[in-house]
Structure formats: structure tokens, C-alpha cells
C-alpha positions, 0 to 999 in steps of 0.5 A: 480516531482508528486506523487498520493498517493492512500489510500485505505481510504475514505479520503477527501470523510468521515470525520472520515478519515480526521487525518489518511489523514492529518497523510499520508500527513504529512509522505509523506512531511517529506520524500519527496525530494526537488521539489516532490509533493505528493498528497495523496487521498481516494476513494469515497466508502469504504467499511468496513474490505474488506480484508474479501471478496474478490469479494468486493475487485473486485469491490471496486478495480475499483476506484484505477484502474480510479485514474490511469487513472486520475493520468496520464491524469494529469501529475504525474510521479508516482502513489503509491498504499498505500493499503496494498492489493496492489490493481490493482498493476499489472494491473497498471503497464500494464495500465500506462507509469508511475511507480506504486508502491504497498506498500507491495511489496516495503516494503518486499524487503526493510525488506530483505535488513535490518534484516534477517526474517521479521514479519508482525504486523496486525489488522484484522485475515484475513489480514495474509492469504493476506500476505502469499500469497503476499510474495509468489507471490513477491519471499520473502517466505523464509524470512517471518515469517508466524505466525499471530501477530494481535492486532484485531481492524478496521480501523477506530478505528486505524484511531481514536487511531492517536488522541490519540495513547498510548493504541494502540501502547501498543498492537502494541507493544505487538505482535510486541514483540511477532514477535521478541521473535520468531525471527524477525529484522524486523517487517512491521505494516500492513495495513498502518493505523498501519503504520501511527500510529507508524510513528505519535508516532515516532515508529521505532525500538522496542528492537533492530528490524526496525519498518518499515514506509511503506508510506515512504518506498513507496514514496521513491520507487517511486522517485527512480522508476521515476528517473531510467526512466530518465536513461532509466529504465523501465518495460518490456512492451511486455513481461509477466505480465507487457505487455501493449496492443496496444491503438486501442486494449485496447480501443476497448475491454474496450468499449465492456467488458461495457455492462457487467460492471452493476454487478446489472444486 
């Protein structure tokens, strides 16, 4: 089985990326069953707190959407969305045969299923206007808890913190404990450059409550998702969200939409 691990990081493309890469590596080796290989990429051009502008998302979104289409050319089985914007999730799953995981979907569900309320540990103030609306598109509204925990830092300053994680793990700690105070047994670092932080100092449970890994908790879905296909469990394709257009279709209309893809134009 392979696995493409897609972060939303400039990984193998800037060095300043390079340890949060090798950390996203070595949590999806330390997970993975016997036989799965995951390979674990950024893309080219990042730019900096997207999670603040939302036609920026648009346009950056197009390299996953391609990795997509280069995953399944080249034989993986699954293809993870380890961005915690969940980009081209839906997209991705009316585009490819293979299963497509978002790393935020997959982690509410599994968070219902191991504490009552959920909370969400994150970096940027934007970051829970995202969320909000992500679990009210996913059906988790009613077991979030909708308060902002921020510990306000980029993320190429969590990147940098993995060489020497203690004094960002404090103010991790700090709001999670917030999270807890109020109610919460299960708090999700999010985005995943927090996650990789906890996972790298062996962080998963703070005063009785589940610190969630995330990329594990996504890789695993994949293998799970690939292995219900071999039992003949799939998305519906035809209908909703998920519905997949016809070859000669879809290829006629991407080759028409082209000429307006120049936004410089």
C-alpha cells in the first residue's frame, strides 16, 4: 500500500522545513502498518499565515489538487490532506478513484469517539473562524467547544521550536489547560505543525484529557479507507457532493476553463 502525505509546508522545496518534514516522516513510520509506504511532500510555493486570506487559499490550493492527480497517475492508494484547512478535500474526492482523507475531518470524528467535548489548540486567531466552520460543515458542532485557545505563533516558528520544543510545548500546554478548565477531554493541536510538536516531545495526554496526534490519526484513516475499498466500500460517486463527471466531460471542461486560468490576466 502507498500512501501520499500532502503537507500544506514548503517541504523538500525551503529548508527551513526541512526538521518539520523529517518529524511528519517519522510520525507516519511510527504508525504505519507492515508494507505501507507513505511518502510525505510540501508543495512549491507557500505562502506565509494563508489561513488569512482566503482568495490566496484559492489559488495556493491548486498545487494539492495536481499532487492529486500525480498521486493516482503513480499508483498510490490513498492521498491525505495534512493541512488542517482541508484543502480540495471535496474536490478530491469527486476527482480520484482513491480515498481522500482531510486531516481535520478525520480528527473531529475520532475526538467524539474518545471524550465528550472537544477543543481546539491553535496558533493563528483566524485559525478557529476556520474551524468553526469545519465542524459545522462536518456535523460535530454540538461537541465542539467554541472558544479560541491560541498560543499566537507562525509556523515557521512551531517549525523551528521541534529543535528545541520546551518553551512552545509551555504555551501549548498553557491554553490546553485552559481547554480542560472549561470542559474539554479532548483537545486537537491544530494545524499540524502543532501536532508534529507534541507528537515529537511524546505529548498525548495533559490532566486526564487525549492530546490528539492528528497525522497518525489521518494516516490510519487512510489505511482503513483503502482497505473497506477491497471489500467494496466506496463513496458514492453519482450522487451529491462526491459525484465524479464523466472523462470526456471533465476533460472537455478543464481544457476550456484554461484560458481563464491566468489570474494576472
Amino acid at each position: 500500500m502507498k500512501i501520499w502525505y500532502q503537507s500544506a509546508s514548503a517541504y523538500r522545496f525551503e529548508s527551513v522545513w526541512d526538521e518539520y518534514g523529517k518529524t511528519l516522516q517519522e510520525q507516519c513510520k511510527n504508525v504505519a502498518s507492515p508494507g505501507v509506504e507513505v511518502y510525505v511532500t510540501g508543495i512549491p510555493v507557500m505562502v506565509r499565515d494563508i489561513e488569512n486570506w482566503r482568495h490566496l487559499q484559492y489559488l495556493q490550493n491548486i498545487q494539492t489538487l495536481k499532487n492529486m492527480k500525480i498521486a493516482q497517475q503513480q499508483g498510490f492508494d490513498a492521498f491525505v490532506i495534512g493541512c488542517t484547512l482541508d484543502v480540495g478535500l471535496y474536490e478530491g474526492r469527486a476527482m480520484l478513484d482513491m480515498p481522500v482523507i482531510g486531516i481535520s475531518e478525520s480528527a473531529y470524528h475520532l475526538a467524539m469517539q474518545l471524550g465528550r467535548k472537544f477543543a481546539i489548540v491553535t496558533s493563528s486567531s483566524a485559525f478557529p473562524e476556520v474551524y468553526a466552520e469545519q465542524v459545522t460543515r462536518y456535523g460535530v458542532a454540538a461537541r465542539y467547544m467554541d472558544k479560541p485557545y491560541i498560543l499566537n505563533a507562525s509556523e515557521e516558528e512551531i517549525a523551528r521550536a521541534l529543535l528545541n520544543p520546551a518553551p512552545m510545548i509551555e504555551k501549548f500546554k498553557e491554553q490546553a489547560q485552559k481547554a480542560i478548565d472549561d470542559g474539554a477531554s479532548v483537545i486537537i493541536p491544530a494545524p499540524a505543525f502543532l501536532s508534529a510538536l507534541a507528537s515529537k516531545v511524546g505529548l498525548n495526554e495533559l490532566k486526564g484529557a487525549v492530546i490528539l496526534d492528528t497525522v497518525s490519526i489521518a494516516l490510519k484513516q487512510a489505511e482503513m479507507m483503502v482497505a473497506l475499498a477491497k471489500v467494496n466500500i466506496h463513496p458514492s460517486r453519482q450522487i451529491g457532493v462526491f459525484c465524479k463527471p464523466e472523462t470526456g466531460f471533465e476533460k472537455d471542461s478543464i481544457y476550456r476553463l484554461a484560458s481563464e486560468f491566468n489570474f494576472n490576466s
